[in-house]
C-alpha positions in Angstrom: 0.0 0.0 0.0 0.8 3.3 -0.8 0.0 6.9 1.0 0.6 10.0 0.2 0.3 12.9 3.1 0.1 16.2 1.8 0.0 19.6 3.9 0.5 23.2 3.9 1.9 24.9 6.8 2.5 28.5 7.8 4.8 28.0 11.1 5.5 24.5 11.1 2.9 23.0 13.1 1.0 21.2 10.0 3.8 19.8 9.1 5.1 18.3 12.3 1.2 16.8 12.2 1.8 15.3 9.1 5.2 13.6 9.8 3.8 12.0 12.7 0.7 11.1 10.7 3.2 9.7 8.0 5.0 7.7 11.0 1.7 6.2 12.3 1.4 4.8 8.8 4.9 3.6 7.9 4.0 0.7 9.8 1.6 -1.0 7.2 2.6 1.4 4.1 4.7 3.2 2.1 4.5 6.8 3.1 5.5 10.3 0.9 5.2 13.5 3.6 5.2 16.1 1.1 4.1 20.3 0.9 1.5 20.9 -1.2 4.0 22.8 -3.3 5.4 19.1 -4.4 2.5 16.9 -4.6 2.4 16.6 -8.2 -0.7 14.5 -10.0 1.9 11.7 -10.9 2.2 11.3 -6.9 -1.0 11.1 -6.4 -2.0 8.7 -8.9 0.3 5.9 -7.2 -1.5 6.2 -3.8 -3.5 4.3 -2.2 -4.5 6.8 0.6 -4.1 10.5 0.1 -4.0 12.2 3.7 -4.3 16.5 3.2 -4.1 18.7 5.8 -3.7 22.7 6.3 -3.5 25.5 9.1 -7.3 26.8 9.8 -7.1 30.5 9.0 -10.5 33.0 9.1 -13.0 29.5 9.9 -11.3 27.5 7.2 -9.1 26.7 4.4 -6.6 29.7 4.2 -6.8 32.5 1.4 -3.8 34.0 -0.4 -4.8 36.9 2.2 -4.3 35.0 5.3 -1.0 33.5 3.8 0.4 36.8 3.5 -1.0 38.1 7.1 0.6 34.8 8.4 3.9 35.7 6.5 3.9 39.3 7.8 3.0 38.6 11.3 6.1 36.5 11.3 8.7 39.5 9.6 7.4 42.1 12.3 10.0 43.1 14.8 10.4 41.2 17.9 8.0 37.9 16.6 8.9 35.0 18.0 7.2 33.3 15.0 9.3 31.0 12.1 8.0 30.6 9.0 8.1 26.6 7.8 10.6 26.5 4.7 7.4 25.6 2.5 5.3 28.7 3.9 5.4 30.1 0.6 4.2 27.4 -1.5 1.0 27.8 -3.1 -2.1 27.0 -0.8 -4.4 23.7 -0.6 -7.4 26.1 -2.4 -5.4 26.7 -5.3 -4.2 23.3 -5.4 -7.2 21.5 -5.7 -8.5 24.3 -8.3 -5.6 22.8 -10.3 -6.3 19.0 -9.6 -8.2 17.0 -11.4 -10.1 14.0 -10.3 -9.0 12.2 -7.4 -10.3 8.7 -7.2 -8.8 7.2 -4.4 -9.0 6.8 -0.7 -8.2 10.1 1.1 -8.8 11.6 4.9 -8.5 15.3 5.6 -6.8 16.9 9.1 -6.3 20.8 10.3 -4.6 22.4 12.6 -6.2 25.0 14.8 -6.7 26.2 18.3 -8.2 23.9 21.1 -11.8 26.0 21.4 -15.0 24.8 19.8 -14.7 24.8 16.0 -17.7 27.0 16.4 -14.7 29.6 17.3 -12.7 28.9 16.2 -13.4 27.3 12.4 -12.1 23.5 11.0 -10.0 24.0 7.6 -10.7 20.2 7.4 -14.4 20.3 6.8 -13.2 22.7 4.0 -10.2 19.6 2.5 -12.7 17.2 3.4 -15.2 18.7 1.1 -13.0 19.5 -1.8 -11.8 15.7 -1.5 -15.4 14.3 -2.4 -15.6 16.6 -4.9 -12.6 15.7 -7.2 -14.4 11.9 -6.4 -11.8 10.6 -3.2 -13.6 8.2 -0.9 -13.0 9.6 2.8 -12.2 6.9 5.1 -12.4 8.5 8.2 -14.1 11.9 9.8 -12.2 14.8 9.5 -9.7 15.4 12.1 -7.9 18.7 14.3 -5.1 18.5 15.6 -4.6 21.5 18.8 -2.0 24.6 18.5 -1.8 26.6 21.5 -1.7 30.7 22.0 1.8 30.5 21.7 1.5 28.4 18.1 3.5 25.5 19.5 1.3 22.2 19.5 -0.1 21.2 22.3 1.0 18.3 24.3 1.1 14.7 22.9 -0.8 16.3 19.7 2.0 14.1 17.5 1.6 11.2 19.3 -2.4 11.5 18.9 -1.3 12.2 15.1 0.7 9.5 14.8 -2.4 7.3 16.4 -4.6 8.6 13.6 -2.2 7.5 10.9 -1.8 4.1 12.8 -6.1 4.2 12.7 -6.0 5.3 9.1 -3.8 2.2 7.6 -6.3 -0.2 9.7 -9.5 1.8 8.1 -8.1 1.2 5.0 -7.1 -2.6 4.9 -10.5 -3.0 6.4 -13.0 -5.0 3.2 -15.9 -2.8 5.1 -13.9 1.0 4.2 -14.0 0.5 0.5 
């Protein structure tokens, strides 16, 4: 089996969420962690299991807007903020505006601050959503992963991630998921 995780992240924490997610499913698959910048339709054709996850910015998905706030709030003088080295690849919106059909197995995560998603918004309704469009069968609920006020995770949030992966291979080799 093949998987393919794909995210975009602004500060790093998405993509620390999708390493671990990656290691949770090393242990029945073959696993690419890749930005979005990189995941090519050629990548994505050889998976099994595509797993997408981004930062939740303004109640969802983020805009080229709330890239560039994201980018700016981490240049201002005296941030403690660090932009991941794939910050400025191109978001998961334009992305799957460029993609066409998707038909394999996928699941979607986020990233976002531990308050009610009423608050605070889930960017992985959003992925989850644009996944059933382009015809991926999801084989598993969307999922959050915490951030605190100080945009480090919160505690055990990898190891949780790295659960989900685990749950994600055993969804997937399941006969009832496809």
């Amino acid at each position: 089996m093949k998987a393919v995780v794909i995210y975009e992240s602004m500060y790093g924490n998405t993509h620390q969420i999708a390493n671990a997610i990656g290691d949770g499913l090393r242990a029945s698959a073959e696993v690419v962690v890749v930005s979005v910048g990189e995941a090519d339709a050629e990548l994505i054709k050889s998976a099994d299991l595509v797993v997408i996850g981004g930062p939740t910015h303004a109640h969802g998905m983020s805009h080229l807007s709330t890239r560039k706030g994201a980018v700016e709030a981490a240049e201002k003088p005296g941030s403690d903020l660090v932009l991941d080295p794939d910050a400025d690849d191109a978001g998961l919106r334009e992305w799957f505006a460029s993609l066409d059909q998707l038909f394999t197995n996928a699941a979607a995560f986020d990233t976002r601050f531990d308050l009610p998603a009423a608050i605070t918004g889930r960017a992985s309704k959003g992925i989850a959503r644009k996944l059933r469009h382009h015809g991926a069968t999801l084989i598993a609920e969307p999922e959050s992963f915490f951030v605190k006020k100080d945009n480090h995770l919160e505690p055990d949030e990898e190891v949780r991630a790295r659960e989900w992966g685990t749950q994600l291979a055993l969804a997937l080799k399941a006969p009832a998921s496809r």
